[in-house]
DSSP file (Angstrom, degrees, kcal/mol; ACC not computed):
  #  RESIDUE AA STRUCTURE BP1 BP2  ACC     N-H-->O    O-->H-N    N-H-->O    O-->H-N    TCO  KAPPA ALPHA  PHI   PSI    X-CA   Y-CA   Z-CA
    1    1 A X              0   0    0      0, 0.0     2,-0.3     0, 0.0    42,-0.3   0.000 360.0 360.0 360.0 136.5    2.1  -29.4   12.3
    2    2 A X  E     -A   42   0A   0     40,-4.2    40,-3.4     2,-0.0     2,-0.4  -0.952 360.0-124.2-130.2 162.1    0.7  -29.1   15.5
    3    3 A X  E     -A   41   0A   0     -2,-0.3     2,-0.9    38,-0.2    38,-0.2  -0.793  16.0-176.6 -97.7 104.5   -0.3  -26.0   17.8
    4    4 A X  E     -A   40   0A   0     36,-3.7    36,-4.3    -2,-0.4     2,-0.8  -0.787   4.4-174.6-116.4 133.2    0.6  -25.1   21.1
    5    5 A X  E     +A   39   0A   0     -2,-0.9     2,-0.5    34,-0.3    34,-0.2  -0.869   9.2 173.9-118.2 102.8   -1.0  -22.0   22.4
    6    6 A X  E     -A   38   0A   0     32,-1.9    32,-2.0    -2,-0.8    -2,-0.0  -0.890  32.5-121.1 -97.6 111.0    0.4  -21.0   25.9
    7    7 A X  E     +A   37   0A   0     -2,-0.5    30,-0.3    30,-0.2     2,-0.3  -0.230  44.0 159.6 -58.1 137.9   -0.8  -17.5   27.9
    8    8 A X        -     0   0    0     28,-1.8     3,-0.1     1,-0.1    51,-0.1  -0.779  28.9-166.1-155.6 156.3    2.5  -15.1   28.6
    9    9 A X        +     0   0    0     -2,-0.3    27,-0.3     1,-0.1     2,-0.2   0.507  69.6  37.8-114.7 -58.4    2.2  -12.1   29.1
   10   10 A X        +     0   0    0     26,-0.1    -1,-0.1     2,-0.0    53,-0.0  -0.562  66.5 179.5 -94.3 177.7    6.0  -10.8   28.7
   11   11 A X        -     0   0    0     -2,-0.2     2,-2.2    -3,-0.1     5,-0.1  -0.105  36.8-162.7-167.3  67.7    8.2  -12.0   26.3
   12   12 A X     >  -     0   0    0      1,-0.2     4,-1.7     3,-0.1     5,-0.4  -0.316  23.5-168.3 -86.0 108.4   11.7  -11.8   24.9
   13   13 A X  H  > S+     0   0    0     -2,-2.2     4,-4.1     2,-0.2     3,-0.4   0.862  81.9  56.4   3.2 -84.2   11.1  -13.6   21.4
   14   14 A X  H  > S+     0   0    0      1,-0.3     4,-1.8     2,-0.2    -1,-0.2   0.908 114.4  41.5 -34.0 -80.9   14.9  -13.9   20.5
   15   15 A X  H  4 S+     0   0    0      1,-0.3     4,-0.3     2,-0.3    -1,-0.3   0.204 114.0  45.1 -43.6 -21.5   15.5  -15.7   23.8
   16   16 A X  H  X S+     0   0    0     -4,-1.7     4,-2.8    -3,-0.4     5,-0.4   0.783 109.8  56.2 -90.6 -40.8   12.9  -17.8   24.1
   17   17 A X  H  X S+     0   0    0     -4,-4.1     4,-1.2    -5,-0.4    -2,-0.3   0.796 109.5  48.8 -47.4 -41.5   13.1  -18.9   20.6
   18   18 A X  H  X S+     0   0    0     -4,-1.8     4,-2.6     2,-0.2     5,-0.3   0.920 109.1  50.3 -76.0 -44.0   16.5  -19.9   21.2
   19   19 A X  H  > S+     0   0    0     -4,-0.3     4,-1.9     1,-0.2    -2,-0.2   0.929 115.0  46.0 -32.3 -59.8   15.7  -21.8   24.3
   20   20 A X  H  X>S+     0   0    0     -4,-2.8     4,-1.4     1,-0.2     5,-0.8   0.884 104.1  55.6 -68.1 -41.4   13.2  -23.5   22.6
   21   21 A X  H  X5S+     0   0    0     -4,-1.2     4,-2.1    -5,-0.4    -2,-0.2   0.926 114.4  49.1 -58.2 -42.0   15.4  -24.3   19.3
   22   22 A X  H  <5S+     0   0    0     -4,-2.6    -1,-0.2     1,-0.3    -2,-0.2   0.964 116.0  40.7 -56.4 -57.3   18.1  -26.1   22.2
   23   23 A X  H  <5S+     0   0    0     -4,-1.9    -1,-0.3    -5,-0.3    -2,-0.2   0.505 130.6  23.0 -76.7 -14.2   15.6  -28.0   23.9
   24   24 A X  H ><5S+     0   0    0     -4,-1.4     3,-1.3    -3,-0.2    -3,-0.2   0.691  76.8 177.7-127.6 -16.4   13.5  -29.2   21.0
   25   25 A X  G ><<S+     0   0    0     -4,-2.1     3,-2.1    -5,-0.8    -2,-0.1  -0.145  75.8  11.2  46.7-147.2   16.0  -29.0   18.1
   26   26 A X  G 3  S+     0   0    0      1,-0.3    -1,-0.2    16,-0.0    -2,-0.0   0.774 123.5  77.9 -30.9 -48.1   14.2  -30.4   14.3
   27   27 A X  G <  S+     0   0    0     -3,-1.3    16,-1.8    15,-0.1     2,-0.4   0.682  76.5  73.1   0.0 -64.9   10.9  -30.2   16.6
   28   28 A X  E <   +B   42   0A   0     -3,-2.1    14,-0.2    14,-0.2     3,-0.1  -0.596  46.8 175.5-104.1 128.2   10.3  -26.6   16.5
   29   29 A X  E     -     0   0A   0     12,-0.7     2,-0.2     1,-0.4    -1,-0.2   0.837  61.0 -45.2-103.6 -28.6    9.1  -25.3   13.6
   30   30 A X  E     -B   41   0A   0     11,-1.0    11,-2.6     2,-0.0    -1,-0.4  -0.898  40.5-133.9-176.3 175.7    8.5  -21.5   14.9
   31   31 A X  E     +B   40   0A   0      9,-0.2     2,-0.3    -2,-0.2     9,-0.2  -0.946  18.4 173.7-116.2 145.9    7.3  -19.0   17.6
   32   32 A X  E     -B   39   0A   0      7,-1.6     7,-1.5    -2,-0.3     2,-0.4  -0.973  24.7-127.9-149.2 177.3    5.2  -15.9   17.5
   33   33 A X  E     +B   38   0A   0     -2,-0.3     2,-0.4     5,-0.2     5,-0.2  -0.975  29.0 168.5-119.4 115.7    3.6  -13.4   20.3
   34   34 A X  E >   -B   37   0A   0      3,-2.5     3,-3.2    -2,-0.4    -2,-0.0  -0.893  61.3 -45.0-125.7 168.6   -0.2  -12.5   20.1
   35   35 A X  T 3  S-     0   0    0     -2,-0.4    -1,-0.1     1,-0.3   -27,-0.1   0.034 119.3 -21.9 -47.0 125.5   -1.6  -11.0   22.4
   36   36 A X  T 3  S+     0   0    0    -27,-0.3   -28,-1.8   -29,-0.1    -1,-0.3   0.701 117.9  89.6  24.9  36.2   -0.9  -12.3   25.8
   37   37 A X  E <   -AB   7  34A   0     -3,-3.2    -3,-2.5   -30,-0.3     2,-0.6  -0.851  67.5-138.0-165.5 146.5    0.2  -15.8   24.4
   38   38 A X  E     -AB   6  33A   0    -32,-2.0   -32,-1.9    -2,-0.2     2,-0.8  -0.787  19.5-163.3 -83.0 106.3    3.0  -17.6   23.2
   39   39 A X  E     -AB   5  32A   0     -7,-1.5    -7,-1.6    -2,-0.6     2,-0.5  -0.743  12.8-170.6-102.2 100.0    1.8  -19.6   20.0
   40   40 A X  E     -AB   4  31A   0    -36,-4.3   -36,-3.7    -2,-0.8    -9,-0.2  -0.860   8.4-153.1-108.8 133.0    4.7  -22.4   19.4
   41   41 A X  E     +AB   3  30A   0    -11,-2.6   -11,-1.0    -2,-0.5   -12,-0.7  -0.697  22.0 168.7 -91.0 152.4    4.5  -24.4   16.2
   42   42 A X  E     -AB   2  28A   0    -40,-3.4   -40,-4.2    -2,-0.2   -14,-0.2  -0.944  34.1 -85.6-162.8-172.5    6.0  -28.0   16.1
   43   43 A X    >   -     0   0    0    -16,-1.8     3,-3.2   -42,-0.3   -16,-0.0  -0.580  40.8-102.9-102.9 133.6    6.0  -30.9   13.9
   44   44 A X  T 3  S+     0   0    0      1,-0.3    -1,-0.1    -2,-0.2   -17,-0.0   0.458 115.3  45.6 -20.1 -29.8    3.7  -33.5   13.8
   45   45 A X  T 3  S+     0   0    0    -18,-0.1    -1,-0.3   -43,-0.1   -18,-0.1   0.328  70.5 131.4-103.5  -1.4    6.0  -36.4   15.9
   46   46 A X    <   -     0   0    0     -3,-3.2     2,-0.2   -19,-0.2    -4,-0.0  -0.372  62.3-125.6 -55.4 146.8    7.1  -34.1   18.6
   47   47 A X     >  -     0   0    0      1,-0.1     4,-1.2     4,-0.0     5,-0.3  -0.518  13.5-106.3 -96.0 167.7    6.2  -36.3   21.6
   48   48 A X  H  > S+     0   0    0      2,-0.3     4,-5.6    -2,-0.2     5,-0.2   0.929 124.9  57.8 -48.4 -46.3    3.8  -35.4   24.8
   49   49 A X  H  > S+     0   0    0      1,-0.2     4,-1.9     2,-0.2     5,-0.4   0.967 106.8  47.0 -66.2 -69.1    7.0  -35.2   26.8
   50   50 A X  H  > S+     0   0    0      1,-0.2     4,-0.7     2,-0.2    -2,-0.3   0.694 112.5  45.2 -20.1 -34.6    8.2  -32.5   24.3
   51   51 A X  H >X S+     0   0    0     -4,-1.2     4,-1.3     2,-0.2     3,-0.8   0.795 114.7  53.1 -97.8 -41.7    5.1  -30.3   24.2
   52   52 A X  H >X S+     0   0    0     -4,-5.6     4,-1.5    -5,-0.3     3,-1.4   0.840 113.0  41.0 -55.4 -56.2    5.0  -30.6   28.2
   53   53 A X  H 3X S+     0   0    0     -4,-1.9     4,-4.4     1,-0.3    -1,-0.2   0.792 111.0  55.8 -74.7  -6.6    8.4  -29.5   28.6
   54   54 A X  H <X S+     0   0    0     -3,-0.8     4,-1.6    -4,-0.7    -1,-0.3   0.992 113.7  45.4 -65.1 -44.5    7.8  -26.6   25.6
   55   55 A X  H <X S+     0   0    0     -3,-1.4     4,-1.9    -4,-1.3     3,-0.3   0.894 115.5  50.2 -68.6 -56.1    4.7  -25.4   28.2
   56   56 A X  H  X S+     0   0    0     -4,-1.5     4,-3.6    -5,-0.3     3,-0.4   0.931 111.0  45.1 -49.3 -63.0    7.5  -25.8   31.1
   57   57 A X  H  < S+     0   0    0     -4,-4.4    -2,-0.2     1,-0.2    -1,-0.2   0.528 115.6  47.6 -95.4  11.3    9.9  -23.8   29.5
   58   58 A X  H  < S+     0   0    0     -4,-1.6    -1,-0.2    -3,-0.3    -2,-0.2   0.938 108.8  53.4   2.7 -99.7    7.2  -21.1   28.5
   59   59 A X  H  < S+     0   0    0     -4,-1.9    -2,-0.2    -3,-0.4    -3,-0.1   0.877 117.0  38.0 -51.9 -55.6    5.9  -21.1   32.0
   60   60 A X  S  < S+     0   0    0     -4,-3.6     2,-0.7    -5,-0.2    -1,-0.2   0.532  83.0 126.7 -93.7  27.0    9.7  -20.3   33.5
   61   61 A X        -     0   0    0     -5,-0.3     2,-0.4     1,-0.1     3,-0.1  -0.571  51.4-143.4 -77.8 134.0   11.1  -18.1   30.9
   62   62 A X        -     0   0    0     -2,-0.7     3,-0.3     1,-0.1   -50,-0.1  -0.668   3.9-154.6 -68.3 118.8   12.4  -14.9   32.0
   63   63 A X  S    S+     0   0    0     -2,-0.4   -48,-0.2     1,-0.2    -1,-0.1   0.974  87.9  63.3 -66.1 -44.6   11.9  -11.9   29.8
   64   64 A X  S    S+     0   0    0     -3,-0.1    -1,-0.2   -53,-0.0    -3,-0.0   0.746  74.1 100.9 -31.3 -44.6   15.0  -10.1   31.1
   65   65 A X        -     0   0    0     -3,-0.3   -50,-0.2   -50,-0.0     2,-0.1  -0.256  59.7-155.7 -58.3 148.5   17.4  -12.3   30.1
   66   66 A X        -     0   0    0    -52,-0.1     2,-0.2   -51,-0.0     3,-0.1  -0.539  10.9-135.3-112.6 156.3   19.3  -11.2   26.9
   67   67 A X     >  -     0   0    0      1,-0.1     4,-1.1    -2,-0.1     5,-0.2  -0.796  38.7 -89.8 -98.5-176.7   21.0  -13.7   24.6
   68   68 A X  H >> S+     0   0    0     -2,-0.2     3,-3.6     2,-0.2     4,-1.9   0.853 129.6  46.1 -24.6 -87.7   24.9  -12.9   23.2
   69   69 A X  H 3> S+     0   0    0      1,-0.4     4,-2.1     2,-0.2    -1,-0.2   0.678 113.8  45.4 -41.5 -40.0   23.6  -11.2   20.3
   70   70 A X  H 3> S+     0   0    0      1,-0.2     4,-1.2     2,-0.2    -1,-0.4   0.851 118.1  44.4 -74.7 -21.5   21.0   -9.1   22.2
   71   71 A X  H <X S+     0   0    0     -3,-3.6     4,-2.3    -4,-1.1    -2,-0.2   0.703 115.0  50.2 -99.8 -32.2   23.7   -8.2   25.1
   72   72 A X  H  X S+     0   0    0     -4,-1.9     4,-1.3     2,-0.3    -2,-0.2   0.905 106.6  54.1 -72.9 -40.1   26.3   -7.5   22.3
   73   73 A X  H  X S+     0   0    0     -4,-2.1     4,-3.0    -5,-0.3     3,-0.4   0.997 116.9  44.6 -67.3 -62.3   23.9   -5.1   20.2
   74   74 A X  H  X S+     0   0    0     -4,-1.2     4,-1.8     2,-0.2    -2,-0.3   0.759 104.8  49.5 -32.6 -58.7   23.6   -3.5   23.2
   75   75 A X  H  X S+     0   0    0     -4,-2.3     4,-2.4     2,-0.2    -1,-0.2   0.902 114.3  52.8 -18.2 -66.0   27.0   -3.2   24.7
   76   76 A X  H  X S+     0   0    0     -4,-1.3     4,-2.2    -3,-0.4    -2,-0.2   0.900 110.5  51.3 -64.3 -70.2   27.8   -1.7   20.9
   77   77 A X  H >X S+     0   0    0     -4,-3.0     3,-6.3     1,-0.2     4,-0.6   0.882 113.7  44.0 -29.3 -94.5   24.6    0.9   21.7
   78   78 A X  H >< S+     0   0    0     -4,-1.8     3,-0.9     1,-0.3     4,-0.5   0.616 107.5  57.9 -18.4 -44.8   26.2    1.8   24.9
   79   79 A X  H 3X S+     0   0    0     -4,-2.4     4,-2.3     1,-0.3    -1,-0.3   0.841 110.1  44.0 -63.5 -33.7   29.6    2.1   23.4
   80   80 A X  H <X S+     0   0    0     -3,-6.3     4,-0.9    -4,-2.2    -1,-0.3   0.614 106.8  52.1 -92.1  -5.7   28.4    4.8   21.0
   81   81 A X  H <X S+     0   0    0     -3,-0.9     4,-0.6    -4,-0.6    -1,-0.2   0.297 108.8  57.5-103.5   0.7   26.4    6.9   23.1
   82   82 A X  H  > S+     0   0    0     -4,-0.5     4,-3.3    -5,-0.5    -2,-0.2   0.896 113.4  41.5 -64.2 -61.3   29.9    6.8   25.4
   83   83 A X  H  X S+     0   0    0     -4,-2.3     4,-2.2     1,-0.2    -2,-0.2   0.862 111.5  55.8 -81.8 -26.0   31.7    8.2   22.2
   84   84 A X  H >X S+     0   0    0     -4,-0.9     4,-1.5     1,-0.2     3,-1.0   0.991 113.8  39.5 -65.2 -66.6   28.8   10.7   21.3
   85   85 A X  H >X>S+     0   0    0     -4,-0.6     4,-3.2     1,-0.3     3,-2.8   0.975 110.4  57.0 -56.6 -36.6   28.9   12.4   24.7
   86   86 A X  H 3X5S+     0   0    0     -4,-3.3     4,-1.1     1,-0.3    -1,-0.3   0.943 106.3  49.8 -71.0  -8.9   32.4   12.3   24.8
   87   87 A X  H <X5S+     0   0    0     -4,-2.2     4,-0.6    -3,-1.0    -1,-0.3   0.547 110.6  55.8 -85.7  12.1   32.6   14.3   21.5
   88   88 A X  H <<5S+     0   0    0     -3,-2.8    -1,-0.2    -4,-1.5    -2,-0.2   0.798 109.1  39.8 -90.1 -51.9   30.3   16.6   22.9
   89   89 A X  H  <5S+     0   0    0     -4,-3.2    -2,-0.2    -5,-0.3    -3,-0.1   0.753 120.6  39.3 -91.7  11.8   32.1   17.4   25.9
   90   90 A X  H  <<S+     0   0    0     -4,-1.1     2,-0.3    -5,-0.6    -1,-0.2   0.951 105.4  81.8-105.6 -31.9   36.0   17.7   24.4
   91   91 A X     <  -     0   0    0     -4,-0.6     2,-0.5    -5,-0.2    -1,-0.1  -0.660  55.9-175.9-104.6 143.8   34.7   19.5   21.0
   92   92 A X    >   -     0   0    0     -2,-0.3     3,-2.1     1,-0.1     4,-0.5  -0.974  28.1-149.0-125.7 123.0   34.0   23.0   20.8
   93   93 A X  G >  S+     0   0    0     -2,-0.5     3,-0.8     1,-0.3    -1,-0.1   0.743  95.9  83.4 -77.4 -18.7   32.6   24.5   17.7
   94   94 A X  G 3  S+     0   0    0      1,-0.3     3,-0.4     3,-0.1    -1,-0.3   0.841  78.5  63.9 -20.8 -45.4   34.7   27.4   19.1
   95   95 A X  G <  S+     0   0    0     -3,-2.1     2,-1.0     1,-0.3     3,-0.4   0.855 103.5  50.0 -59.9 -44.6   37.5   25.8   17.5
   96   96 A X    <   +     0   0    0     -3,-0.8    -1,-0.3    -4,-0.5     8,-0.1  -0.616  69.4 120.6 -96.3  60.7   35.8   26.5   14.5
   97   97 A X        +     0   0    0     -2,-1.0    -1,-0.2    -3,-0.4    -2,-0.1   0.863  68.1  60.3 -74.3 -55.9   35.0   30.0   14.7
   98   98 A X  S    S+     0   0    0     -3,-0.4    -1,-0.1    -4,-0.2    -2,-0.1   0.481  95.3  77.2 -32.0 -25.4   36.7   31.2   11.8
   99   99 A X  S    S-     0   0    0      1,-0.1     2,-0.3     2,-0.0    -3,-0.0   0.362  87.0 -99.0-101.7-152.2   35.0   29.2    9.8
  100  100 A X    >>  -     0   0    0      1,-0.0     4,-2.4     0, 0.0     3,-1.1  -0.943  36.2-107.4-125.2-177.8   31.5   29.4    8.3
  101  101 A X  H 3> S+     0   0    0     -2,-0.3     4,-1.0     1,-0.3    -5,-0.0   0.519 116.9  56.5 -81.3  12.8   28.5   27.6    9.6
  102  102 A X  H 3> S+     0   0    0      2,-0.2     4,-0.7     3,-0.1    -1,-0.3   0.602 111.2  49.4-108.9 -26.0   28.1   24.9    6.9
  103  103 A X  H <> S+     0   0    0     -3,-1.1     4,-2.3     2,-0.1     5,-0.2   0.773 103.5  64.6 -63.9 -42.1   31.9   24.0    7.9
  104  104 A X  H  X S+     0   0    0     -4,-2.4     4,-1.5     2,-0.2    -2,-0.2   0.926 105.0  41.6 -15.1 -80.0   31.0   23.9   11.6
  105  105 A X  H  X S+     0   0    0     -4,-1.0     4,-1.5     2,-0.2    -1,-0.2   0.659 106.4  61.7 -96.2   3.6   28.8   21.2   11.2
  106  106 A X  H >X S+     0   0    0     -4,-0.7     4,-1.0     2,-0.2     3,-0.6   0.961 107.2  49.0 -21.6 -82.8   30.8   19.3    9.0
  107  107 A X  H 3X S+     0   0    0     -4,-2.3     4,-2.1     1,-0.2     5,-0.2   0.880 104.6  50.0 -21.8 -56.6   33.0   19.2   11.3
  108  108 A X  H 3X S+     0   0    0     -4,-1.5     4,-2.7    -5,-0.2    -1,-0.2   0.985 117.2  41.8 -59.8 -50.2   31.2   18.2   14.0
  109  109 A X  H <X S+     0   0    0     -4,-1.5     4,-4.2    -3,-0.6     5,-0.2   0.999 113.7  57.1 -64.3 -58.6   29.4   14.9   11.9
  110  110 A X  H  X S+     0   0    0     -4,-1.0     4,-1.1     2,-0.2    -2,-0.2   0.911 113.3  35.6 -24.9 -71.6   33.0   14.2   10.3
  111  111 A X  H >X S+     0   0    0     -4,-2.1     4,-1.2    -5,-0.3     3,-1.1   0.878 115.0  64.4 -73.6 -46.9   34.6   13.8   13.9
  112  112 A X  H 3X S+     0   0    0     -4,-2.7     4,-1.8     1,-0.3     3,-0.4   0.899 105.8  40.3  24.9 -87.0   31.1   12.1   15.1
  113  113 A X  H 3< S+     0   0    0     -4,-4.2    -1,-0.3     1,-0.2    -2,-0.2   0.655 104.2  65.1 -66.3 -14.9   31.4    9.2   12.8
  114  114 A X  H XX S+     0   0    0     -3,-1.1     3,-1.6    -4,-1.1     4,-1.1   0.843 103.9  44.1 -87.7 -57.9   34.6    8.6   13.3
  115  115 A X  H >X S+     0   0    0     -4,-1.2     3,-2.5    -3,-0.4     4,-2.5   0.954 113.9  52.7 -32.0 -70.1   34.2    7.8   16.8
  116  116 A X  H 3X S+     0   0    0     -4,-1.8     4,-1.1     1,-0.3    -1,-0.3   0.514 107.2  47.5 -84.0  -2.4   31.5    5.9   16.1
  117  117 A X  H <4 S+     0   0    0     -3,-1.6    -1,-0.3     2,-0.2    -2,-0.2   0.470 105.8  57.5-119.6   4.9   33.2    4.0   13.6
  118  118 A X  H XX S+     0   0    0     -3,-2.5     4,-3.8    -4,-1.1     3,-0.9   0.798 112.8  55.9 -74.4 -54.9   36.4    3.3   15.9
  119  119 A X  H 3X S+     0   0    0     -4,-2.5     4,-1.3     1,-0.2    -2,-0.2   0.758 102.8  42.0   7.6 -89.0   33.6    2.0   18.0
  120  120 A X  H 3X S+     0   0    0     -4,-1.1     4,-0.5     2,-0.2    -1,-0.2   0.306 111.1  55.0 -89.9   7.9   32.1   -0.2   16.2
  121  121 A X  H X> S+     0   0    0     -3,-0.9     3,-3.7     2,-0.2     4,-1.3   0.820 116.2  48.2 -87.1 -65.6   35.7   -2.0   14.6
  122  122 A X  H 3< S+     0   0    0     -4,-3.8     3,-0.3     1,-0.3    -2,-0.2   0.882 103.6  53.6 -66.1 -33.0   36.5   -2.4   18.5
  123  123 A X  H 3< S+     0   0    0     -4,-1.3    -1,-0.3    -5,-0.4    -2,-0.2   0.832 117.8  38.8 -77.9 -26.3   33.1   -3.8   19.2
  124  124 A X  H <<        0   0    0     -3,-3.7    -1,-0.2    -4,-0.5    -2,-0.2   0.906 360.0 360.0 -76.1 -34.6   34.1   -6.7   16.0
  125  125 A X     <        0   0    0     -4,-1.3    -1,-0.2    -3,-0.3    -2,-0.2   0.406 360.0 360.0 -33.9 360.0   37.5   -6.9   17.2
Protein backbone atom coordinates (compact mmCIF):
# COMPACT_ATOMS: atom_id res chain seq x y z
CA UNK A 1 0.00 0.00 0.00
CA UNK A 2 1.31 3.21 -0.68
CA UNK A 3 0.61 6.87 0.80
CA UNK A 4 -0.32 9.85 -0.75
CA UNK A 5 -0.55 12.84 1.52
CA UNK A 6 -1.93 15.97 -0.34
CA UNK A 7 -2.79 19.56 1.68
CA UNK A 8 -6.68 20.52 1.16
CA UNK A 9 -8.13 22.49 3.11
CA UNK A 10 -12.05 21.90 2.16
CA UNK A 11 -13.38 18.75 1.34
CA UNK A 12 -16.54 16.94 0.37
CA UNK A 13 -15.39 13.25 1.20
CA UNK A 14 -18.38 11.52 -0.56
CA UNK A 15 -17.48 13.33 -3.78
CA UNK A 16 -14.11 13.17 -3.94
CA UNK A 17 -14.06 9.57 -3.02
CA UNK A 18 -16.20 8.92 -5.77
CA UNK A 19 -14.17 10.86 -8.29
CA UNK A 20 -11.34 9.12 -7.20
CA UNK A 21 -12.99 5.52 -7.19
CA UNK A 22 -13.86 6.53 -11.37
CA UNK A 23 -10.58 7.59 -12.16
CA UNK A 24 -8.47 4.98 -10.35
CA UNK A 25 -10.95 2.08 -10.07
CA UNK A 26 -9.08 -1.43 -8.17
CA UNK A 27 -6.26 1.34 -7.44
CA UNK A 28 -7.81 3.12 -4.62
CA UNK A 29 -7.87 1.52 -1.62
CA UNK A 30 -9.47 4.54 0.61
CA UNK A 31 -9.54 8.32 1.58
CA UNK A 32 -9.64 10.13 4.78
CA UNK A 33 -9.41 14.00 5.97
CA UNK A 34 -6.93 15.09 8.69
CA UNK A 35 -6.38 18.12 9.21
CA UNK A 36 -5.87 20.29 6.28
CA UNK A 37 -4.87 17.13 4.07
CA UNK A 38 -6.25 14.63 1.97
CA UNK A 39 -4.50 11.22 2.86
CA UNK A 40 -5.33 8.78 -0.32
CA UNK A 41 -4.39 5.16 0.15
CA UNK A 42 -3.56 3.03 -3.12
CA UNK A 43 -2.13 -0.20 -3.96
CA UNK A 44 1.26 -1.00 -4.35
CA UNK A 45 1.22 -1.05 -8.57
CA UNK A 46 -0.70 2.10 -9.00
CA UNK A 47 1.57 3.74 -11.57
CA UNK A 48 3.34 7.53 -11.30
CA UNK A 49 0.80 8.56 -13.85
CA UNK A 50 -2.00 7.43 -11.42
CA UNK A 51 -0.71 9.09 -8.27
CA UNK A 52 -0.04 12.42 -10.46
CA UNK A 53 -3.40 12.52 -11.74
CA UNK A 54 -4.89 11.47 -7.93
CA UNK A 55 -2.75 14.84 -6.79
CA UNK A 56 -4.44 16.60 -10.04
CA UNK A 57 -7.74 15.57 -9.14
CA UNK A 58 -7.14 16.65 -5.40
CA UNK A 59 -5.76 19.89 -6.39
CA UNK A 60 -9.13 20.68 -8.68
CA UNK A 61 -11.80 19.28 -6.59
CA UNK A 62 -14.62 21.43 -5.74
CA UNK A 63 -16.11 21.04 -2.27
CA UNK A 64 -19.52 22.36 -3.41
CA UNK A 65 -20.33 19.86 -5.70
CA UNK A 66 -22.84 17.20 -4.34
CA UNK A 67 -23.05 13.70 -5.75
CA UNK A 68 -26.81 12.05 -6.52
CA UNK A 69 -27.08 10.66 -3.26
CA UNK A 70 -25.93 13.85 -1.43
CA UNK A 71 -28.30 16.15 -3.68
CA UNK A 72 -31.16 13.58 -3.23
CA UNK A 73 -30.73 13.46 0.78
CA UNK A 74 -31.11 16.81 0.43
CA UNK A 75 -33.92 17.43 -1.92
CA UNK A 76 -35.82 14.72 0.59
CA UNK A 77 -34.56 17.36 3.66
CA UNK A 78 -36.06 20.16 1.73
CA UNK A 79 -39.19 18.26 0.93
CA UNK A 80 -39.98 17.71 4.59
CA UNK A 81 -39.34 20.96 6.04
CA UNK A 82 -41.91 22.13 2.93
CA UNK A 83 -44.48 19.64 4.58
CA UNK A 84 -43.61 20.74 8.25
CA UNK A 85 -44.34 24.37 7.57
CA UNK A 86 -47.11 23.70 5.59
CA UNK A 87 -48.74 21.71 8.57
CA UNK A 88 -48.00 24.54 10.57
CA UNK A 89 -49.68 27.05 8.68
CA UNK A 90 -53.16 25.09 7.53
CA UNK A 91 -53.49 23.26 11.19
CA UNK A 92 -54.91 24.94 13.98
CA UNK A 93 -54.97 23.27 17.37
CA UNK A 94 -58.13 25.42 17.49
CA UNK A 95 -59.71 22.62 15.70
CA UNK A 96 -59.03 20.76 18.63
CA UNK A 97 -60.30 22.76 21.35
CA UNK A 98 -62.67 20.44 22.68
CA UNK A 99 -60.40 18.20 23.32
CA UNK A 100 -57.82 17.81 26.02
CA UNK A 101 -54.18 18.72 25.69
CA UNK A 102 -52.62 15.29 25.52
CA UNK A 103 -55.12 14.78 22.37
CA UNK A 104 -53.93 18.14 20.91
CA UNK A 105 -50.65 17.02 20.42
CA UNK A 106 -51.44 13.82 19.19
CA UNK A 107 -52.91 15.26 16.80
CA UNK A 108 -50.60 17.50 15.77
CA UNK A 109 -47.47 14.52 15.56
CA UNK A 110 -50.10 12.01 13.94
CA UNK A 111 -50.89 14.53 10.97
CA UNK A 112 -46.96 15.53 11.14
CA UNK A 113 -45.73 12.17 10.13
CA UNK A 114 -48.00 11.60 7.84
CA UNK A 115 -46.83 14.35 5.68
CA UNK A 116 -43.69 13.43 6.19
CA UNK A 117 -44.16 10.02 5.26
CA UNK A 118 -46.16 10.95 1.89
CA UNK A 119 -42.88 12.73 1.46
CA UNK A 120 -40.64 10.52 1.73
CA UNK A 121 -42.77 7.50 -0.64
CA UNK A 122 -42.76 10.48 -3.32
CA UNK A 123 -39.09 11.09 -2.78
CA UNK A 124 -38.59 6.86 -3.63
CA UNK A 125 -41.14 7.04 -6.22
Amino acid sequence: MQVLIIPRDQVNLDALTATLRDSLRSDLIGVSVRSGVIVVFVTDTTSESAKATVRQLVQAHDAQVLTPEQASRIATRQQLQAARANYEGRVRLSDFAQSDADVQTLAGVVYRLALEVRVLRDAID
